[in-house]
C-alpha angles and dihedrals in degrees: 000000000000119000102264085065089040094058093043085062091043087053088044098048091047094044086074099052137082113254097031096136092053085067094043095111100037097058091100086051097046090048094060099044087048088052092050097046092048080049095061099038088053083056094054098042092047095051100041073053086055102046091048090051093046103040097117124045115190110254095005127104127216113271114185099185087063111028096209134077136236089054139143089280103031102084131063113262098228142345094277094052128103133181111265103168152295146300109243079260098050107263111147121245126206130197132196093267089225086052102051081047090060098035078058098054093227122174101232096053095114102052086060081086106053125104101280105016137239119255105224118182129216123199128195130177143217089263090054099045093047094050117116091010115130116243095258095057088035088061099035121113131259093053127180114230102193140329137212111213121214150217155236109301118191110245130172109261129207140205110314105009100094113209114031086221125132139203132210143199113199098192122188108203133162135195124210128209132211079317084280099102138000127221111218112199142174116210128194119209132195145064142233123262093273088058084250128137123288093238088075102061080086073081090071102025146041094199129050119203100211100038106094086036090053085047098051089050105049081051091064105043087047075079096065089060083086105055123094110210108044081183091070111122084220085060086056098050079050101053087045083056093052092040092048090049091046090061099045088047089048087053097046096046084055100061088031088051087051090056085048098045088060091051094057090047090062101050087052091056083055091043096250091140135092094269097068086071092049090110098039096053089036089063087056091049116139108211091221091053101057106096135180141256102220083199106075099351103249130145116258107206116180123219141178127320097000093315108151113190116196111212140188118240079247088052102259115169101226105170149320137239142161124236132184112237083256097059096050098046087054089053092056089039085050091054087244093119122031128178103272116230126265083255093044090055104036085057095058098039090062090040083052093046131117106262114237 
């Protein structure tokens, strides 16, 4: 509606009261300040929709002090932190996830540090995240509802990074908007040990431990979306549920994932793995479509069915992976790959061409 058709159906709806003539000169007035005000409350729809349809941001935690994310607190610090809490405003706090082990007197501490490591779980629930907040944090939205901590999943290391060893925060939030719905989430923080987004640790890994547990708990609490009241003590004891299965099924996919592992060693022994069709996929290579990995400089050359090869400049195979069409398009959105230059893929081309 613009405002020559907002001031027809001012001039409508005062047509029909008493008084009406004592407003005739003011319409154009009124207009504006109507206009003015439907502006503002557009703003502040658009922008509580906003804040329900972005409430959870992948890797990030809730920082109420800022209110965005990402933001100075709102990432993990390093590979090995996990989320333990919160300031009395709201600011997150993170903890060494061996430490707070240890600061925790668990059992199992010591066996953090065998080869390979044992995976302890940590659970925490709405009560003990919301300990110590003051009332207008405690009753902001979104609000996290319980978390399972993490660790340490085996990962493979490279050069620098000292244990190949990785910690992470589960965390269960909602948002809750106008008290009409309610938005159940589970969010996944942490990093790998170059502070870089979890997705790429498809870089160093076929199989991810958490990934069918983190599936089987965002499908439950897709189920929560429908209720109407996500205060209802019988919404806590279900959240705990959920909390309680994430971390056996955590449990259980780590040890599952290390089976596996050794499976997938083994077919690359036999060559059952992406690099035995290198040569094949690098006769079919399009100049325009080799890119760069601005991280260590070599060559990403796609092939069939997902298939993602990593060269030298001198046309070095160095290994081998396989990506989803998502995956590759957020590494070329995250700057990690760019499009390499005409020189930069002649070179490896020829590098890549049938000797005579």
């Amino acid at each position: 509606m613009n405002q020559t058709q907002l001031a027809r159906l001012v001039r409508e709806r005062l047509a029909g009261m008493a008084g009406a003539h004592l407003l005739e000169g003011s319409v154009d007035r009124i207009v504006e300040q109507l206009c003015l005000h439907l502006v503002d409350e557009i703003d502040s729809a658009l922008e509580e929709a906003i804040r329900h349809a972005a409430a959870f941001r992948p890797g990030h935690a809730i920082c109420h002090r800022c209110r965005s994310a990402p933001c100075a607190h709102s990432e993990a610090p390093s590979h090995r932190h996990v989320f333990v809490g919160m300031s009395s405003t709201g600011v997150p706090r993170w903890e060494d996830f061996a430490q707070h082990c240890l600061d925790l007197r668990h059992p199992d501490v010591d066996r953090l540090f065998d080869a390979p490591p044992a995976l302890v779980t940590l659970i925490r629930t709405r009560a003990d995240l919301a300990a110590g907040l003051i009332d207008s944090v405690r009753e902001a939205t979104p609000a996290l509802r319980g978390q399972v901590a993490a660790g340490f999943f085996s990962i493979p290391k490279r050069a620098g990074e000292g244990r190949g060893v990785l910690a992470l925060t589960f965390q269960i939030a909602v948002s809750r908007r106008d008290g009409r719905s309610s938005r159940w989430a589970l969010n996944v923080l942490g990093c790998t040990p170059a502070r870089e987004p979890l997705e790429l640790l498809w870089e160093r890994q076929d199989l991810v431990p958490w990934r069918g547990a983190v599936r089987w708990a965002q499908a439950a609490l897709s189920s929560l979306d429908r209720v109407p009241r996500s205060d209802d003590p019988a919404i806590d004891r279900r959240v705990e549920g959920i909390l309680a299965g994430l971390a056996r099924r955590l449990s259980h996919e780590r040890r599952s994932a290390g089976r596996r592992t050794r499976h997938a060693e083994e077919r690359h022994r036999t060559g059952e793995r992406p690099t035995r069709n290198a040569m094949e996929d690098a006769r079919q290579l399009v100049p325009s479509d080799v890119m760069v990995d601005e991280r260590n400089g070599t060559l990403v050359v796609a092939g069939a069915r997902g298939r993602i090869h990593f060269y030298t400049p001198a046309g070095r195979l160095v290994s081998s992976v396989r990506y989803s069409r998502d995956a590759i398009e957020k590494k070329r959105k995250l700057g990690l790959w760019r499009p390499s230059r005409p020189d930069e893929s002649e070179q490896l081309r020829r590098a890549l061409a049938p000797q005579p």
